[in-house]
C-alpha positions in Angstrom: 40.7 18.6 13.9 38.5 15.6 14.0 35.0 16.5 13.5 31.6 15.2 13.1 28.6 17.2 11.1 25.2 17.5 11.6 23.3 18.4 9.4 19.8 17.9 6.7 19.3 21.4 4.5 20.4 22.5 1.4 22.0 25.1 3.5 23.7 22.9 5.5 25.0 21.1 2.7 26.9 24.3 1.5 28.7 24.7 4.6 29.3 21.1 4.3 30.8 21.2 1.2 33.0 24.0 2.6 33.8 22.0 5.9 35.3 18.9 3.7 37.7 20.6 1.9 40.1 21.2 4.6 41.8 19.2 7.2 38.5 19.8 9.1 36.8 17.6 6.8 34.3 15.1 8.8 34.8 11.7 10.0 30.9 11.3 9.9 28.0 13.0 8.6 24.9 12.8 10.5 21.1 13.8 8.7 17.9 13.0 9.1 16.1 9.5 7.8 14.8 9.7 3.9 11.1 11.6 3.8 8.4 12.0 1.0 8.7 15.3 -0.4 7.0 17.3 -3.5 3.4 17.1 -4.9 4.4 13.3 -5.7 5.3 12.2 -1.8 8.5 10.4 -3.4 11.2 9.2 -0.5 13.8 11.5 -1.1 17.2 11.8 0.7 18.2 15.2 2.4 20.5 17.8 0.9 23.1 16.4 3.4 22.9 13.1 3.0 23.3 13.6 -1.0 26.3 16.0 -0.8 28.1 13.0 2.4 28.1 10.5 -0.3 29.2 12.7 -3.2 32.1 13.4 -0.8 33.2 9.8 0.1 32.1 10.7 3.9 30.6 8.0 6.0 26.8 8.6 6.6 24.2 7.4 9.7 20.6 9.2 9.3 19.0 7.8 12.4 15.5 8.3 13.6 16.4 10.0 16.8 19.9 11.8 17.1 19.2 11.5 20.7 19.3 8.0 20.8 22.0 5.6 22.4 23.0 3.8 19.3 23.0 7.2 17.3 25.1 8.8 20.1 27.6 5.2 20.0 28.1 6.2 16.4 29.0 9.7 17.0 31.5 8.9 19.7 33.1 6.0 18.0 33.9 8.7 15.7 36.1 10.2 18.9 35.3 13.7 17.3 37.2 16.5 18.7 34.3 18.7 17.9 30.7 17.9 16.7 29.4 20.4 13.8 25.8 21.1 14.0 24.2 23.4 11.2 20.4 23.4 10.5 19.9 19.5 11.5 16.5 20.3 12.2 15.8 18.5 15.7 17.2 19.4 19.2 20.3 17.9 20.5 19.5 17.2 24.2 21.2 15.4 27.6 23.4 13.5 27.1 24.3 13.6 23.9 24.6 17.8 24.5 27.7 17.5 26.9 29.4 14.4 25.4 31.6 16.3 23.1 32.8 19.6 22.4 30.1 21.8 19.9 29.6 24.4 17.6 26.5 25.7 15.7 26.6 27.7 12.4 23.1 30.0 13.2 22.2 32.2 10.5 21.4 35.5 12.5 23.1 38.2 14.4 21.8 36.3 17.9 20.2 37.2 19.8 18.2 38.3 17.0 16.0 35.6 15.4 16.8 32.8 17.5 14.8 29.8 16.6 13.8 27.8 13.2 13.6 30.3 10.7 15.9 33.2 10.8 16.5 34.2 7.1 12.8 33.9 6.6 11.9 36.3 9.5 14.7 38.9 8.9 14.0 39.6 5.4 9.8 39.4 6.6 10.9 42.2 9.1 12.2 44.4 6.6 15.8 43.8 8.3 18.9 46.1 7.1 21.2 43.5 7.8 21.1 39.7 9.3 24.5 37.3 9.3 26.1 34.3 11.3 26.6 33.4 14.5 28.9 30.5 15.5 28.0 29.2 18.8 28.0 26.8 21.7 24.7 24.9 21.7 23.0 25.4 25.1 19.7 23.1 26.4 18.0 26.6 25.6 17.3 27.0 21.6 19.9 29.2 19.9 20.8 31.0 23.6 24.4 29.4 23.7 27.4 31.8 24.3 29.0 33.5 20.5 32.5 32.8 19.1 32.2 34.5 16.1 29.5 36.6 14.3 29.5 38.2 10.8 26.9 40.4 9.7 25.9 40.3 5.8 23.3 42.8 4.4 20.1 42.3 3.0 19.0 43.9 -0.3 16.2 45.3 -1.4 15.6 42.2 -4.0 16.8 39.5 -1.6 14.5 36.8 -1.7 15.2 33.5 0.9 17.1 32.0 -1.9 19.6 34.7 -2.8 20.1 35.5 0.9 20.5 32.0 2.2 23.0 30.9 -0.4 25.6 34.3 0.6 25.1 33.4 4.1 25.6 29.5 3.8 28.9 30.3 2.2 29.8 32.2 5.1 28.6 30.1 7.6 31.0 27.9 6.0 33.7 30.4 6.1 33.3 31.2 9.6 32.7 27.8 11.1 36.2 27.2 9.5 37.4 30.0 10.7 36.1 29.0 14.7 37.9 25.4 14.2 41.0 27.0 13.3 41.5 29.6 15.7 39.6 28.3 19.0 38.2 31.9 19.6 37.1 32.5 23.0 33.5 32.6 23.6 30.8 35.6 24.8 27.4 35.1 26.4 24.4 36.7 24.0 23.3 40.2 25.7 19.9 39.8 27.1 18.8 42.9 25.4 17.9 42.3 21.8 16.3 38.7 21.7 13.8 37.8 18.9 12.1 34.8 17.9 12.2 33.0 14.6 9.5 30.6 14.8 9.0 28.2 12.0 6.6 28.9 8.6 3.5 27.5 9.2 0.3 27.2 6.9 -0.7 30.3 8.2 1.7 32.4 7.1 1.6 31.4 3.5 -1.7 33.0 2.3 -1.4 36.6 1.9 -4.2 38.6 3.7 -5.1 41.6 2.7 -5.8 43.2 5.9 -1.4 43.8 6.2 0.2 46.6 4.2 1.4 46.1 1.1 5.0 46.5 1.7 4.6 43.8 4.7 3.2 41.5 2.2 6.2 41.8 -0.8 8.5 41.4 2.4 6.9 38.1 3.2 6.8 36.9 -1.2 10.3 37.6 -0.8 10.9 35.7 2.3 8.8 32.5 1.5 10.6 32.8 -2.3 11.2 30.1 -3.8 11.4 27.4 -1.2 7.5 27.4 0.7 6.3 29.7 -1.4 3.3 32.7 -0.7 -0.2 32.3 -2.3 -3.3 34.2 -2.6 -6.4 32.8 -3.0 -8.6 33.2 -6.4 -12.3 33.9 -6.9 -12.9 30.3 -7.5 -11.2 29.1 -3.9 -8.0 27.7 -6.1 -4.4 29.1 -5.0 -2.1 30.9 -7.1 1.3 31.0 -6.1 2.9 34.4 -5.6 6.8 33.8 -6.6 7.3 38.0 -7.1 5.9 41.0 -6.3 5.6 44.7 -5.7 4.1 47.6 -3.9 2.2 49.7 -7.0 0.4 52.9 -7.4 -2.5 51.7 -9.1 -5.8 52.2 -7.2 -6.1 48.8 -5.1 -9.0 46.7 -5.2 -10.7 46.0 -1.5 -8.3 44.2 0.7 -7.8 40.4 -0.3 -9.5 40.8 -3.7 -7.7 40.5 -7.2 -8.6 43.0 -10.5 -6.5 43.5 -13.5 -5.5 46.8 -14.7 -4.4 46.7 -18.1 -1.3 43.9 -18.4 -1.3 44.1 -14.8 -2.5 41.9 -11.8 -3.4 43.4 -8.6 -3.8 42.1 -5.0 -5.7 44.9 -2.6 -4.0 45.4 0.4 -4.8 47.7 3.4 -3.3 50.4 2.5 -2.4 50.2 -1.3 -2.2 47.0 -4.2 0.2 44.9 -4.5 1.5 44.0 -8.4 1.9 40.4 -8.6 4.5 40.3 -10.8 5.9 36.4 -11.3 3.1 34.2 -10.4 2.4 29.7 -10.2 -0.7 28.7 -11.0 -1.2 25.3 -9.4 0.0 22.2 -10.7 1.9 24.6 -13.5 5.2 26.3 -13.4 6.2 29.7 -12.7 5.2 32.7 -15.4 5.3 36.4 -15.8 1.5 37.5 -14.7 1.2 39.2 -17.8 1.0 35.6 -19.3 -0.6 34.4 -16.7 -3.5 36.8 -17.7 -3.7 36.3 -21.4 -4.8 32.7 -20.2 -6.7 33.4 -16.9 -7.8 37.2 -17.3 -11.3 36.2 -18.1 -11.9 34.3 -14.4 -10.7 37.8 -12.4 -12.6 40.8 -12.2 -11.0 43.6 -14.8 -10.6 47.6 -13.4 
């Protein structure tokens, strides 16, 4: 089947990569324009656009998707289905009825419609999350299912274990969906959630939230945005691992060291920081961290 792929993550690349090696395998990719990225604001490519021209595949990375000449590209493709996985901007009118689509989603919609499913499943303490394939729809992730796997979430999932098992089956099943043509369902009404995207806000842990809800989020933010609590001296110190403990907590939001052992007070217990990032330094066990920094925080 002639296809065309949209597409900007790492995730997306992966079911990229898994798209291309079949008779499936895009006439076009489409991603989004170069951006600054990292501490150093360098113009860097997306994922997708890397992976299209490691694979040979023609590439467009226009400003607006939307646009006319950006929708002239797609259909001088004459794509028998257009791909669409985490391209990171709406497809609207026209462009949404002009060709035959299909979205790899990574959720069991309705759950955790929206911009950040994996994120908010493993935040929610979720058994189990897993793909959807579906028909995009002018409402956001609300387009009728063709196919759905569920995969399930482990205790020490963190956003980049998780998203790399279900990229390969997003991959897998979007495959699968272009092979067999399954028929489609409507999503119940019953059961919708919203994944909106991670802001600021929900980087810095706050103290005032259990500390199970807080190594839920570590987890979740782990290691692409990354969670952070803030130090006596107003600097952050990225939290990259953590754990509820039975220590006796400091007051919610504070730090103290027991022993080898960092501790974040939350609520209703501490929270062992475990794997920590100071800034502008790399990742280290908080036992290290502590035979350099120990000094600055309070000691139990």
């Amino acid at each position: 089947m002639r296809t065309v792929y949209l597409g900007t993550s790492e995730f997306a690349s992966t079911v990229l990569r898994r798209l291309a090696e079949g008779p499936h395998r895009p006439q076009l990719v489409v991603t989004r324009p170069n951006r600054p990225r990292g501490r150093g604001r360098q113009v860097t490519p997306p994922p997708v656009a890397e992976t299209a021209r490691e694979l040979g595949i023609d590439l467009l990375q226009p400003e607006r998707v939307n646009s006319d000449d950006a929708r002239a590209a797609i259909a001088a493709s004459e794509p028998e289905m257009v791909c669409i996985c985490a391209y990171g901007a709406l497809i609207k009118e026209p462009l949404l009825s002009e060709h035959a689509m299909l979205n790899v989603h990574p959720s069991l919609l309705p759950r955790w419609r929206g911009a950040a499913p994996i994120e908010r499943a493993i935040e929610a303490g979720d058994a189990e999350t897993g793909v959807s394939i579906m028909r995009p729809t002018a409402e956001m992730d609300a387009g009728p299912v063709c196919l759905q796997r569920s995969e399930p979430i482990h205790a020490n999932d963190d956003y980049g274990s998780l998203a790399e098992r279900l990229a390969r089956l997003g991959g897998e099943l979007l495959v699968e969906a272009l092979d067999t043509s399954p028929p489609f369902h409507e999503q119940p009404e019953a059961g919708v959630t919203i994944a909106p995207k991670i802001g600021p806000e929900d980087r810095a842990l706050d103290g005032s939230a259990e500390a199970a809800t807080l190594e839920r989020r570590v987890r979740a933010l782990t290691p692409h945005v990354g969670a952070y609590v803030i130090l006596p001296g107003g600097e952050r110190l990225g939290v990259r691992k953590a754990a509820v403990s039975d220590a006796a907590p400091p007051p919610p939001s504070e730090l103290s060291v027991d022993a080898d052992r960092l501790l974040f007070g939350c609520v209703d217990a501490a929270l062992e920081l475990l794997e920590v990032q100071p800034a502008g330094g790399r990742a280290m066990d908080a036992a290290a961290y502590l035979r350099g920094h120990g000094a600055q925080l309070h000691t139990a």
